[in-house]
C-alpha positions as CSV (number, residue, x, y, z in Angstrom):
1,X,0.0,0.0,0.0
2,X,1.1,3.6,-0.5
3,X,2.4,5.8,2.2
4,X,-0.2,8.3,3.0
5,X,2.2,10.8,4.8
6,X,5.0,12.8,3.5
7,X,8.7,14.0,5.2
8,X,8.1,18.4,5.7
9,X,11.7,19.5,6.3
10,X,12.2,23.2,6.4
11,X,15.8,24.5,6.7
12,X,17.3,27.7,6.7
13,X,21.1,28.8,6.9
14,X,20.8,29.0,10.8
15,X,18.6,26.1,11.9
16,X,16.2,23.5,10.8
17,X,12.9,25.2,11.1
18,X,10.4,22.2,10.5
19,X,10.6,18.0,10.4
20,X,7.0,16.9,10.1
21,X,5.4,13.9,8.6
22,X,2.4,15.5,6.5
23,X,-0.9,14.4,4.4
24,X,-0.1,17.3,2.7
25,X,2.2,20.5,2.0
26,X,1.5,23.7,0.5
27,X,4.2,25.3,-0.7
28,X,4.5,29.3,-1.4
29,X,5.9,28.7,-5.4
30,X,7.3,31.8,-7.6
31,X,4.1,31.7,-9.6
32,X,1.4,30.8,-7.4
33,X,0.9,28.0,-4.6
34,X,2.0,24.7,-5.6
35,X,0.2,21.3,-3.5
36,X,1.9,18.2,-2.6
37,X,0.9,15.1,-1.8
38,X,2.5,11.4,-0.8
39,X,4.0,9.5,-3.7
40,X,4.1,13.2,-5.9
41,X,6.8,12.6,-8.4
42,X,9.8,14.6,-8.2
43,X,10.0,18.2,-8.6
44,X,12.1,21.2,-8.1
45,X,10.6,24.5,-7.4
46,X,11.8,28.0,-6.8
47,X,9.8,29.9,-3.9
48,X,8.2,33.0,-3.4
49,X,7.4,35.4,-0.7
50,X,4.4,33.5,1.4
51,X,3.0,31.2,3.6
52,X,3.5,27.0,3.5
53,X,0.7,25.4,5.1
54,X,1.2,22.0,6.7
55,X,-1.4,19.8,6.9
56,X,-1.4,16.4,9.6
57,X,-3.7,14.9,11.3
58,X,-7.0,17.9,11.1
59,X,-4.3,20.1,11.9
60,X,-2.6,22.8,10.0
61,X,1.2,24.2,10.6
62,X,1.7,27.3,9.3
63,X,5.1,28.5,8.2
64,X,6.6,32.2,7.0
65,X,8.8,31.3,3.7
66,X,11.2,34.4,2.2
67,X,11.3,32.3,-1.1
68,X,14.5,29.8,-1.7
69,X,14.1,26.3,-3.7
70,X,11.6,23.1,-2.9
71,X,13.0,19.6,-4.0
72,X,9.9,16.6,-3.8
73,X,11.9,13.4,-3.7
74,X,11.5,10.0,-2.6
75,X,8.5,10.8,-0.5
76,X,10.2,13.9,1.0
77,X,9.9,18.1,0.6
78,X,12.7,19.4,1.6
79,X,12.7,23.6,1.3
80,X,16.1,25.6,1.4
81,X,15.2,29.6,2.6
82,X,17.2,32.1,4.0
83,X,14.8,33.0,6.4
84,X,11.6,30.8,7.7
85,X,8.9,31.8,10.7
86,X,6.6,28.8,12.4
87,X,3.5,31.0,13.1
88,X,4.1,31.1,16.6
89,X,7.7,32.9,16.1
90,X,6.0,36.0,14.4
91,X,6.0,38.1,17.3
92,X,4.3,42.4,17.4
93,X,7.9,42.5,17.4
94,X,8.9,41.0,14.3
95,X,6.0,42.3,12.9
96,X,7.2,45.7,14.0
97,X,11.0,44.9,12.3
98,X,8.8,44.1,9.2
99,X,6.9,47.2,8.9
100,X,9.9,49.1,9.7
101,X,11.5,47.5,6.8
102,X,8.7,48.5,4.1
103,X,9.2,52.3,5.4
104,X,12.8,52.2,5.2
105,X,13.1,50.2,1.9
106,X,14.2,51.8,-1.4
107,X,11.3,52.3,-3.8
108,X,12.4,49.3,-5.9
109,X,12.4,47.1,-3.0
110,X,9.1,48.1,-1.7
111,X,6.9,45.5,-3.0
112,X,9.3,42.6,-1.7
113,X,9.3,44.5,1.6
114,X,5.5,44.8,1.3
115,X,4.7,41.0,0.4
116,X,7.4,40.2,3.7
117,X,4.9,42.1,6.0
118,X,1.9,40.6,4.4
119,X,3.0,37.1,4.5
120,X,3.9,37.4,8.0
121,X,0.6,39.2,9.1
122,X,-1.3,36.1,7.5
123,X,-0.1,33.9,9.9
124,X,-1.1,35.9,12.9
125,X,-4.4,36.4,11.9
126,X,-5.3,32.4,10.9
């Protein structure tokens, strides 16, 4: 029979953010949001500015993705970011940092400034 779970690693220059066996992973693509499933072929993805969703067991993990590369292989997403947030580590004070970032940032750097902020305030507010 086939697996009905997949391996969710998320890893970031600093630490490994997220290890979780999934039903399923959502994952914060260039061009739009990209599903995954167990026993999806493999795939290599470049990543946006967004929010992955996690999805075991009725329950959903939410993490805060700064783009980077996905890799599905043998049962297994793995995502390299420079920078990922669980939901729970996007504190009023990163939040704060965030906004202060879009003020501060150079009018060609705005929008990816902007889309930070936004990302992060989606996984505050469910």
């Amino acid at each position: 029979m086939a697996a009905k779970t997949i391996e969710c690693v998320v890893i970031t220059p600093e630490r490994e953010v997220l290890s979780a066996a999934a039903e399923s992973v959502t994952l914060p693509a260039h061009d739009g949001e990209l599903g995954v499933l167990a026993m999806r072929a493999p795939l290599m993805c470049e990543l946006g500015i967004g929010q992955m969703r996690v999805r075991h067991d009725g329950a959903v993990s939410r993490v805060f993705i700064d783009g980077g590369f996905a890799q599905v292989l043998d049962n297994r997403v793995t995502v390299l970011t420079g920078r990922a947030l669980k939901a729970d580590e996007v504190t009023p004070e990163v939040l704060s940092e965030a906004r202060t970032a879009v003020e501060d940032a150079p009018p060609a750097s705005r929008g990816r400034a902007s889309r930070r902020l936004h990302a992060m305030s989606s996984l505050t507010s469910g």
